[in-house]
C-alpha positions, 0 to 999 in steps of 0.5 A, spaced: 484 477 440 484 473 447 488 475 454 488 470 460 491 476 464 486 479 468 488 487 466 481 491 470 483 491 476 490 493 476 488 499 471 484 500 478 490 501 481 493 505 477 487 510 477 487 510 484 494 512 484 493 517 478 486 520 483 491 521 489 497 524 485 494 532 487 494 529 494 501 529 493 503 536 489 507 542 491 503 546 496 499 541 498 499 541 507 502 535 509 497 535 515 490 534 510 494 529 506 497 525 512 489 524 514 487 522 507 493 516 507 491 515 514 484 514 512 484 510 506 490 507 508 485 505 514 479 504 511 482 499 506 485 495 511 478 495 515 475 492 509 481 487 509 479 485 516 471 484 515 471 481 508 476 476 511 472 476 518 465 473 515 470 468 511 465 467 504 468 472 500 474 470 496 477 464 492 479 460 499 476 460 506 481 460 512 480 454 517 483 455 525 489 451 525 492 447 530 496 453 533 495 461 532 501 462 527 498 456 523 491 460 523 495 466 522 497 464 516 490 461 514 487 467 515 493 471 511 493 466 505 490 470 500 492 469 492 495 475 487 493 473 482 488 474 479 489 480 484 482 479 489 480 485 493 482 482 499 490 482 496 488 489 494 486 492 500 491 489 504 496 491 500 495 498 498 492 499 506 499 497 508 503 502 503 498 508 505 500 507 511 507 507 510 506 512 505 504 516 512 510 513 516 515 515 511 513 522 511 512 522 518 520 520 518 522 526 512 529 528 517 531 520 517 536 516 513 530 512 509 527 518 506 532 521 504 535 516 500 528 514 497 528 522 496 534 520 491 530 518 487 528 521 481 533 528 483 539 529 479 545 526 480 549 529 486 557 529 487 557 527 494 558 520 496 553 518 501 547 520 497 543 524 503 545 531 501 538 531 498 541 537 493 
């Protein structure tokens, strides 16, 4: 049996979300998991950057452009597939970061409606009676 799809690295991913699942468990404090998104999702994104500073890791090397967008975009372009560690932590950096940001906000409107999901249906029409 052969694959060209390269599965080990998403099954990485999905450990790493099963690893910080009990981050996330009913009685966990907010401020104790809060600091571990901040630092992982931090520390990932501080591996992006190095990574990306010392140019010679990874599938295409970014070159200074003409203009600073052009070099933003050099530095940015980063392949998915096959997943790279560079498009991993850049990724997950930014979601845990978000992850952050989302519970930081749990009284605004963008939580409440992602709150929604997963929850029985309510009978009222906008959605946010989080019931």
């Amino acid at each position: 049996m052969r694959t060209s799809y390269p599965l080990l690295p998403w099954i990485g991913v999905i450990a790493l979300g099963y690893g910080i699942g009990p981050w996330f468990a009913r009685g966990s404090e907010a401020l104790v998991r809060r600091r571990r998104l901040l630092l992982a999702g931090g520390s990932a994104l501080a591996l992006f950057l190095v990574l990306r500073l010392l140019n010679g890791y990874g599938e295409k090397p970014w070159a200074v452009g003409e203009t600073t967008v052009q070099t933003l975009m050099s530095f940015f372009n980063i392949t998915k597939y096959p997943p790279s560690l560079l498009f991993l932590a850049l990724t997950l950096g930014i979601g845990l970061l978000l992850l952050v940001a989302f519970e930081r906000r749990n009284e605004g409107r963008a939580v409440r409606w992602l709150a929604v999901f997963g929850r029985r249906r309510c009978s009222s029409i906008c959605c946010t009676c989080m019931c």
